[in-house]
C-alpha positions in Angstrom: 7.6 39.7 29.6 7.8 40.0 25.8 10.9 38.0 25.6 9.3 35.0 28.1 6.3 34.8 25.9 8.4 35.0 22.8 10.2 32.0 24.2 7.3 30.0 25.2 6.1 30.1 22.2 8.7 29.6 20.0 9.6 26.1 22.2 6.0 24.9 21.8 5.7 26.0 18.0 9.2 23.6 17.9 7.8 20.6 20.0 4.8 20.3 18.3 6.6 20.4 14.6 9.3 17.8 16.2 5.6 15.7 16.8 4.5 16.1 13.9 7.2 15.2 12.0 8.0 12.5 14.3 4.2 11.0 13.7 4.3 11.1 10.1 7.7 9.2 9.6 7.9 6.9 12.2 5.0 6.9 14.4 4.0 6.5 17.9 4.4 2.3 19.2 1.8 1.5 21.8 0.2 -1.8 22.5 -2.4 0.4 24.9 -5.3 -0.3 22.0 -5.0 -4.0 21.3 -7.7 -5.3 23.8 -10.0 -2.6 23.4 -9.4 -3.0 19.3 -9.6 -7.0 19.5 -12.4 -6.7 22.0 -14.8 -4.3 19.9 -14.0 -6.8 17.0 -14.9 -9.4 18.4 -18.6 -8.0 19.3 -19.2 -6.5 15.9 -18.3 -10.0 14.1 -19.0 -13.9 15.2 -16.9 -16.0 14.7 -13.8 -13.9 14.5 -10.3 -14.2 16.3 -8.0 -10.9 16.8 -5.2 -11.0 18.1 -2.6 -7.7 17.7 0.9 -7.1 18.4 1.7 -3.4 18.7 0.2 -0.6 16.9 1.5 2.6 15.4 -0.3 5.5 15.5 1.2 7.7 12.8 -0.1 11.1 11.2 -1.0 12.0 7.0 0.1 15.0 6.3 -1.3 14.8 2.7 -4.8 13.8 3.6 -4.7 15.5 7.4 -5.3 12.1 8.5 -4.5 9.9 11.5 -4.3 6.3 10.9 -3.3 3.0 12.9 -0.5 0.7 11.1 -0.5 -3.4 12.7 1.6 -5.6 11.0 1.3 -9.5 11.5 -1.9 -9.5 13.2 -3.5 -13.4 14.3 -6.9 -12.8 12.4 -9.3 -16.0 12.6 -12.2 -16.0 10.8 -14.7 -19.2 11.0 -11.3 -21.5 11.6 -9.6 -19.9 9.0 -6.5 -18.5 9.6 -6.4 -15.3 7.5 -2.8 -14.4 6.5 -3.1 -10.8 6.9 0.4 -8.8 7.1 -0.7 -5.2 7.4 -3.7 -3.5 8.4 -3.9 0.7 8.4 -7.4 2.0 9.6 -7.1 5.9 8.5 -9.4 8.2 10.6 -10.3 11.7 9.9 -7.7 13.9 12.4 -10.7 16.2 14.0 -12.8 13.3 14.9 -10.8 12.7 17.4 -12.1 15.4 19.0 -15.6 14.1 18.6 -17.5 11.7 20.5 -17.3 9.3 17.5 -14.4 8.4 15.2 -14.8 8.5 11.9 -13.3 6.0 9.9 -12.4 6.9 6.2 -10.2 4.3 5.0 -8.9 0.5 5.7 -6.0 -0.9 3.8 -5.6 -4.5 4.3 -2.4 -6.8 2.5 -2.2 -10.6 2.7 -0.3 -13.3 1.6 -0.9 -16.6 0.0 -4.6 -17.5 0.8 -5.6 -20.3 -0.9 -8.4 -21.1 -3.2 -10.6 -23.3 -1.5 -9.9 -20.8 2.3 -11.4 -18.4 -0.2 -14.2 -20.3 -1.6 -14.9 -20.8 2.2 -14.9 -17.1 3.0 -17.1 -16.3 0.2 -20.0 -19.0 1.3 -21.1 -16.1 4.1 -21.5 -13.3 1.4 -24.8 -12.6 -0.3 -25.2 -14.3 -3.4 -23.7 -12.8 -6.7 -22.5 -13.8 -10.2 -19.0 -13.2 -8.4 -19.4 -15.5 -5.9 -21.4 -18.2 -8.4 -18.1 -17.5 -10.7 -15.4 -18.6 -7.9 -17.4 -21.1 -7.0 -18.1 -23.1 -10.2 -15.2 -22.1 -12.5 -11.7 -22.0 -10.0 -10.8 -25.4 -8.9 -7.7 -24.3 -6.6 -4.9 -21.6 -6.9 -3.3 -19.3 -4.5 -4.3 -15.2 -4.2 -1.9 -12.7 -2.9 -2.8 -9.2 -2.6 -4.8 -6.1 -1.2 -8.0 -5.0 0.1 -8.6 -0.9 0.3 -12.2 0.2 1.4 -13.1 3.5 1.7 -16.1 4.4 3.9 -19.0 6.7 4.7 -19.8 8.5 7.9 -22.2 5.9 9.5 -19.1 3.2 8.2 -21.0 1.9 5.3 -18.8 1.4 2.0 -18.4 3.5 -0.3 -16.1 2.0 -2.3 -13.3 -0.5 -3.2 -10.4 -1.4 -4.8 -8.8 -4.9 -4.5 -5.6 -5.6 -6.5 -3.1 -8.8 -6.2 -1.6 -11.7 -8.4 -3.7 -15.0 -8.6 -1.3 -18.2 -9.1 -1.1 -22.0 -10.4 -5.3 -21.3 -10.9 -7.1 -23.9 -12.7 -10.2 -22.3 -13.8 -12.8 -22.7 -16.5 -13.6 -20.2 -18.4 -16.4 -20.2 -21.2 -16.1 -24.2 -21.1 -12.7 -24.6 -21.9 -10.4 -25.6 -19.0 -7.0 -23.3 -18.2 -5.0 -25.3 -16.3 -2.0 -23.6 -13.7 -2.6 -20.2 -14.5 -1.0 -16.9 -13.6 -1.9 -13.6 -13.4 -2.5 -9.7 -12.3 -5.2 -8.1 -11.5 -7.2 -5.1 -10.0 -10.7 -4.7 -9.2 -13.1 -1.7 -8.0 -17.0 -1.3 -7.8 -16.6 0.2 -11.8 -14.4 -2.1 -13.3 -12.0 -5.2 -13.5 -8.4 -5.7 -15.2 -6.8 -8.8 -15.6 -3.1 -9.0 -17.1 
């Protein structure tokens, strides 16, 4: 009896480090999630398009979280094709045995999105000396970069961090005009770098 229980335990000790292994290198593919995903997108934001490929599923072993990998998703958003690449929502691993989810984290990368996509974008956000900046002062450009949002329990932010490369930007800036323009930069609720 010892030897059977020994066993038994020793094979499920061995499956589940094989899963966990397995979910934090190379995760589980399903496309089980997209309709409920693009659906509940859909109802918490007019005037948005989702449309997903397959998802990965795919464990943190630093953090202990669980998070969901999509690359390439078809993301409209008032007409405008958002050229998002990569999307990872990262969920706190016992919620999942809760009623609700908890959401920590979203890390969103995109390509080229040009200036005047982005000064559309912006036109829906409450006013702010950032959005009166873009607005009046960058004439057209391209931005390349990423979005990561960190989040409370009831989903309100917390914080950000946004970092990327703005190119060929014409811009003024303290009534002198800069014209084709290149350059780094990262941005969080405390402070702004540009290289």
């Amino acid at each position: 009896m010892k030897k059977i229980f020994l066993t038994s335990f020793s094979l499920t000790l061995l499956a589940l480090i094989f899963l966990v292994i397995f979910l934090s290198t190379k995760g589980y593919e399903t496309d089980r999630f997209n309709s409920l995903i693009s659906n509940k997108i859909k109802d918490s934001g007019e005037n948005l398009e989702v449309s997903l490929e397959k998802i990965k599923v795919k464990l943190d072993l630093k953090k202990f979280n669980v998070f969901l990998n999509t690359n390439n998703p078809k993301i409209k958003y008032y007409n405008i094709d958002l050229p998002i690449y990569k999307i990872d929502v990262y969920f706190d691993f016992f919620s999942i045995f809760k009623k609700e989810i908890h959401v920590n984290r979203t890390n969103i990368s995109f390509n080229d999105l040009s200036i005047s996509n982005v000064k559309k974008l912006i036109l829906r956000t409450k006013p702010s000396n950032f959005k009166s900046f873009i607005s009046n002062n960058i004439s057209k450009g391209v931005i390349k970069g990423s979005i990561d949002l960190n989040f409370l329990d009831n989903l309100e932010l917390s914080s950000y961090k946004v970092n990327g490369d703005l190119r060929e930007i014409d811009i003024n800036f303290f009534n002198k005009k800069i014209d084709n323009a290149s350059f780094n930069f990262i941005a969080d609720s405390n402070l702004v770098l540009i290289n």
